[in-house]
FILOVO-637375 format. One record per residue (C-alpha): residue number from 1; residue in one letter; y, z, x. Coordinates in Angstrom, 2 decimals, decimal comma, always signed. Layout:
BEGIN
@num NUM | residu a | north Y | up Z | east X
...
! end
This chain:
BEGIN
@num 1 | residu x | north -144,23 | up +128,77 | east +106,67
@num 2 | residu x | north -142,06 | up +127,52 | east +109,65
@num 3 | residu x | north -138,92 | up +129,12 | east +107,96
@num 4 | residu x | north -140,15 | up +132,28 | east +107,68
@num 5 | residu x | north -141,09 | up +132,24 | east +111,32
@num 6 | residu x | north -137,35 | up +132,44 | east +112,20
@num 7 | residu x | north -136,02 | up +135,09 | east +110,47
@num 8 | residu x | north -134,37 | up +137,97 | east +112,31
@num 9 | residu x | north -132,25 | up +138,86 | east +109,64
@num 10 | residu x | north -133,15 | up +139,69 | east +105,56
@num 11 | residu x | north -130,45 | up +140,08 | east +103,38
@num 12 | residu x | north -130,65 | up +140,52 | east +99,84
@num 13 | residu x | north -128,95 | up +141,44 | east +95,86
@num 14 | residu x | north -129,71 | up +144,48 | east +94,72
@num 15 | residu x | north -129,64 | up +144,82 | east +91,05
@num 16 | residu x | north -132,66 | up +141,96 | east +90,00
@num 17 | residu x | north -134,16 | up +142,05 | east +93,15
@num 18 | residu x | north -134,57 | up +145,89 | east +94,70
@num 19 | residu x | north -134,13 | up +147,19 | east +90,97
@num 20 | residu x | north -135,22 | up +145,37 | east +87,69
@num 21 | residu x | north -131,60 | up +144,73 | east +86,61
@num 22 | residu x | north -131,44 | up +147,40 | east +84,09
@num 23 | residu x | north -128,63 | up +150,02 | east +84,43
@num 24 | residu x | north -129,11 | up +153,58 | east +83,53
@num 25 | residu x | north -125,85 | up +155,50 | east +82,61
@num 26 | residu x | north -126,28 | up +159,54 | east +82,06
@num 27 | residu x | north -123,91 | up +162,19 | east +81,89
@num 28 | residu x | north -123,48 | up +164,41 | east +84,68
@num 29 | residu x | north -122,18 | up +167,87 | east +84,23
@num 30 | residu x | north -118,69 | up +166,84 | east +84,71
@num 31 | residu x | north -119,35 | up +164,78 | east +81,19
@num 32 | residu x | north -119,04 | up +161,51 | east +83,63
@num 33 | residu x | north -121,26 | up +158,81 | east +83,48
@num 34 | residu x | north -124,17 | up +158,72 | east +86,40
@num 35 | residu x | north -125,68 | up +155,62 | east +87,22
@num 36 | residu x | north -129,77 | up +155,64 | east +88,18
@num 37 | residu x | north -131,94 | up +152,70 | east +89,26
@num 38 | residu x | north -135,50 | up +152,24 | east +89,61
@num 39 | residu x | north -136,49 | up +151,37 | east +93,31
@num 40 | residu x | north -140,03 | up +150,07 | east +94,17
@num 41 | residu x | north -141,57 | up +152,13 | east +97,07
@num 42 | residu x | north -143,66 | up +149,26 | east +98,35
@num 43 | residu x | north -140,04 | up +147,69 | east +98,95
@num 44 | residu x | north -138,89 | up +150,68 | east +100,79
@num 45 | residu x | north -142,00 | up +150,79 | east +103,46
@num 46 | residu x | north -141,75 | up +146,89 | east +103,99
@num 47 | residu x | north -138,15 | up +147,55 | east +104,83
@num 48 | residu x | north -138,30 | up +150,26 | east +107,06
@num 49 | residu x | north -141,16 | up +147,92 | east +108,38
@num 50 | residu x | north -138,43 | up +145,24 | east +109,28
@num 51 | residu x | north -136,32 | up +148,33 | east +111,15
@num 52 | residu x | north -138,89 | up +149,15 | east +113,41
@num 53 | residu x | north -139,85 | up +145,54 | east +114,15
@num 54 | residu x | north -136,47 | up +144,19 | east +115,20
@num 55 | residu x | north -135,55 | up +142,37 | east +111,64
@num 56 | residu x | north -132,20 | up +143,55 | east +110,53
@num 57 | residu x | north -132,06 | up +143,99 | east +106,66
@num 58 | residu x | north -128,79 | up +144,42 | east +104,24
@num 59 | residu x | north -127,74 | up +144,58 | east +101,05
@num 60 | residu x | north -124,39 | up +142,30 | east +99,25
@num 61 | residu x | north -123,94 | up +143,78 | east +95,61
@num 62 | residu x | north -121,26 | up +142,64 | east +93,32
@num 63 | residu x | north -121,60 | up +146,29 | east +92,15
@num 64 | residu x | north -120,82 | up +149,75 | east +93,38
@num 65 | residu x | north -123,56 | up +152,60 | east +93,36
@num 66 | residu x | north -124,21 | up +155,72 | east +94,77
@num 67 | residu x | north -128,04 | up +154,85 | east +94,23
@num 68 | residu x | north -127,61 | up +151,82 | east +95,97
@num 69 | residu x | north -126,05 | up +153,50 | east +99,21
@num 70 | residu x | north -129,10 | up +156,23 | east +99,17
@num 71 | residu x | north -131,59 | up +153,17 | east +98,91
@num 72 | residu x | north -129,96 | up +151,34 | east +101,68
@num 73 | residu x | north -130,10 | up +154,49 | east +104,03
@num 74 | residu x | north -133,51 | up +155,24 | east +102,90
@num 75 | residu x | north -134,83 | up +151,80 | east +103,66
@num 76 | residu x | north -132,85 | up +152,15 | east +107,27
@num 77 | residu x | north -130,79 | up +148,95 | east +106,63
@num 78 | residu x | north -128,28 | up +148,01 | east +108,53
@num 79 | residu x | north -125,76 | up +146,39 | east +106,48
@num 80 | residu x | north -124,87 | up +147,59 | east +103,02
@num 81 | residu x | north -121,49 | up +145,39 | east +101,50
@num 82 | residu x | north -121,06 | up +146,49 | east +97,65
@num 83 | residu x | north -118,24 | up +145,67 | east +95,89
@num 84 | residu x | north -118,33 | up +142,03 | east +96,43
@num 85 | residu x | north -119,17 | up +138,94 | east +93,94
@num 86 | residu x | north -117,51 | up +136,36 | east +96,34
@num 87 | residu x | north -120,57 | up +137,20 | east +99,00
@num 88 | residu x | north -119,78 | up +133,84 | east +101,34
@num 89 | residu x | north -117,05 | up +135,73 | east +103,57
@num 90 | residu x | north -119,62 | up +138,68 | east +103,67
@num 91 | residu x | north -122,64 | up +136,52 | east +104,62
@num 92 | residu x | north -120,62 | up +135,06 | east +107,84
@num 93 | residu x | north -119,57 | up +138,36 | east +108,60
@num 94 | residu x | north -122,88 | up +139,84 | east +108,63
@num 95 | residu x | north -124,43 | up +136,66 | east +110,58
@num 96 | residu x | north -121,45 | up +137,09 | east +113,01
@num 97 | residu x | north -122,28 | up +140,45 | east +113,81
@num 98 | residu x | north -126,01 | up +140,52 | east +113,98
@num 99 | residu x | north -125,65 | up +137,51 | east +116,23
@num 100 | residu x | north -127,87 | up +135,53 | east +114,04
@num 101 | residu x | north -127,98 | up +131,50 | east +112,91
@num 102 | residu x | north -128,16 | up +130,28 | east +109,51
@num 103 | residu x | north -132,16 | up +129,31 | east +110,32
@num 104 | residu x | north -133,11 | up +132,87 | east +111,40
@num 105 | residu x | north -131,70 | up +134,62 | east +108,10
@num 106 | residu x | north -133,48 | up +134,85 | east +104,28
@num 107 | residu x | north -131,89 | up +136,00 | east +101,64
@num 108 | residu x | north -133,12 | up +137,50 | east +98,90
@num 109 | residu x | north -131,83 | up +136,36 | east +94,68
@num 110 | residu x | north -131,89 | up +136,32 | east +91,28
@num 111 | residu x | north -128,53 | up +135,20 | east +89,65
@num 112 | residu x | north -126,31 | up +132,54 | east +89,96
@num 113 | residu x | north -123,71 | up +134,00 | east +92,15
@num 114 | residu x | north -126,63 | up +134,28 | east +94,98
@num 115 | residu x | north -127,20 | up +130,21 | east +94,99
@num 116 | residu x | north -124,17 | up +129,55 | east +96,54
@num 117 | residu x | north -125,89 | up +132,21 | east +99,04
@num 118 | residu x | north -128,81 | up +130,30 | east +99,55
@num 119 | residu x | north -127,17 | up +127,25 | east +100,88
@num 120 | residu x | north -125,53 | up +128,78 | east +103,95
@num 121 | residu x | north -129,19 | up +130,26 | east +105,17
@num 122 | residu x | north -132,33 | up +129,05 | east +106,39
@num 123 | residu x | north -134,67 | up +130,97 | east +104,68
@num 124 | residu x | north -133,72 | up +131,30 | east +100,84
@num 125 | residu x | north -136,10 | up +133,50 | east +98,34
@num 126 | residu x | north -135,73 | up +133,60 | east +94,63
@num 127 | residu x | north -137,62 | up +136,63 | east +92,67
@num 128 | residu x | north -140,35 | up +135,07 | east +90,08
@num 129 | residu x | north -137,96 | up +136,28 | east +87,42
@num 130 | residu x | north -134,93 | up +134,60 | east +88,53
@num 131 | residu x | north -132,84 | up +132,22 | east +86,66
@num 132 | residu x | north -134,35 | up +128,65 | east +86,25
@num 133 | residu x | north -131,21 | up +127,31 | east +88,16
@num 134 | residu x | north -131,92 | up +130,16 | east +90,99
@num 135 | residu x | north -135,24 | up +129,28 | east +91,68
@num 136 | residu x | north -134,92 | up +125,26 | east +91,92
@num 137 | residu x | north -132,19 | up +126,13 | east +94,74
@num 138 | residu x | north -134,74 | up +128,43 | east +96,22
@num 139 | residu x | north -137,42 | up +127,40 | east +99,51
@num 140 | residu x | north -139,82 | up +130,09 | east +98,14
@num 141 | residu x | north -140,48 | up +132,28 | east +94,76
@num 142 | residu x | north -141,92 | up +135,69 | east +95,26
@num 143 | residu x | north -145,13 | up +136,17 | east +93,27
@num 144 | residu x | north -143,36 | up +139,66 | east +91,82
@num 145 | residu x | north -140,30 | up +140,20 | east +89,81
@num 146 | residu x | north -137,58 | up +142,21 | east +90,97
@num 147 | residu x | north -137,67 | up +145,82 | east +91,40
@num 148 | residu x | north -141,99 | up +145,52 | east +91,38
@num 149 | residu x | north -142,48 | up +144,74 | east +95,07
@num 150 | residu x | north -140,60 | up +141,13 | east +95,20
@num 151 | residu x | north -138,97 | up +141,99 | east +98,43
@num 152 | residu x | north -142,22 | up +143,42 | east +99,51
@num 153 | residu x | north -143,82 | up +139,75 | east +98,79
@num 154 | residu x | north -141,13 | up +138,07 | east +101,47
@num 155 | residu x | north -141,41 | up +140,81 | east +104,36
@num 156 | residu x | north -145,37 | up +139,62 | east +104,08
@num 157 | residu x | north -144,72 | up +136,28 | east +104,39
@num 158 | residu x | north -141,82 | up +136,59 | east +107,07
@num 159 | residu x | north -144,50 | up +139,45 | east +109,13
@num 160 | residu x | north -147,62 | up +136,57 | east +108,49
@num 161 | residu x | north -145,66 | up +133,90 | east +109,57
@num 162 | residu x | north -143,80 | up +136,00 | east +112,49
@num 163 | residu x | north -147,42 | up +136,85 | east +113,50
@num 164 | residu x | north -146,61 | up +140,69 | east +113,08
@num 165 | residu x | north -148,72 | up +141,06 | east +109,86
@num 166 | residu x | north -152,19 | up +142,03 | east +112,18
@num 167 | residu x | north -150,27 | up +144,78 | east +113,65
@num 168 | residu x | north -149,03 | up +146,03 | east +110,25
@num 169 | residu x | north -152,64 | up +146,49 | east +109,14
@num 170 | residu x | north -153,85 | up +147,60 | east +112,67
@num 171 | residu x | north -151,26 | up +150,69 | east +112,31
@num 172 | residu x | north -152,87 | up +151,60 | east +108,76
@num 173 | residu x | north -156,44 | up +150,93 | east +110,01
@num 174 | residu x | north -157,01 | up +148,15 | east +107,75
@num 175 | residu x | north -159,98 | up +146,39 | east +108,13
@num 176 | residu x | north -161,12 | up +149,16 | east +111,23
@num 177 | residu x | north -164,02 | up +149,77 | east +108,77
@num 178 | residu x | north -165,13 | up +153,71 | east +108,12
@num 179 | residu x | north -165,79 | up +155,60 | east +111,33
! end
């Protein structure tokens, strides 16, 4: 796919996209609430894939986690923005800085406040269990739902269609055949 050729930048939700949208709430042993998410590992590796290929990666969150910041640094991304439901100024920012166009970023969405998102980048991805609305704004559905390897689905595509995919599997010995 000739968008996913461009991308030098991934950007992404978290919550319905890295996680399955459910929110865990435990008590710590102060008695306050702790929050824990589900992460997919498959997500992680593609994304520290991205890191050592050159593709920047970041998260914009409406929410505020602790999880979410361990993820992030985990996953080696570069831009983590939390806090934020009004992500257009944050978008800009993060193009601005990476030194990217709107054609060379995807982002990554499952909700309603990321449509407004996908209409200021080139690349836009909906998750296969994003809203109806989400996904007929969207240039491509992954084939997983959030928090199961969805954002493991794009980095394919974007690695395929970058041409970096045969070095992915080279590095793993895929299709090397048994010595």
């Amino acid at each position: 796919m000739a968008r996913a050729a461009k991308i030098k930048l991934l950007l992404m939700d978290v919550d319905g996209v890295l996680t399955d949208g459910k929110l865990y709430f435990i008590p710590g042993e102060d008695g306050k609430m702790v929050e824990f998410k589900g992460f997919d590992s498959q997500d992680g590796i593609a994304l520290q894939w991205c890191n050592a290929k050159g593709i920047r990666t970041g998260v914009i969150s409406g929410r505020i986690s602790q999880a979410t910041d361990e993820r992030a640094k985990q996953s080696k991304m570069h831009y983590v923005y939390q806090g934020y439901t009004e992500k257009i100024p944050i978008i800009e920012e993060i193009m601005a800085d990476a030194g990217v166009e709107r054609d060379e970023v995807a982002y990554i969405g499952d909700d309603l406040t990321d449509v407004v998102v996908f209409h200021r980048v080139g690349f836009a991805i909906a998750v296969a269990n994003a809203r109806p609305e989400v996904k007929g704004e969207a240039h491509w559905i992954t084939a997983n739902v959030g928090g199961t390897g969805a954002v493991r689905d794009a980095v394919e595509l974007i690695f395929q269609a970058r041409g970096l995919w045969p070095e992915i599997l080279k590095k793993y010995e895929i299709g090397q055949g048994a010595a």
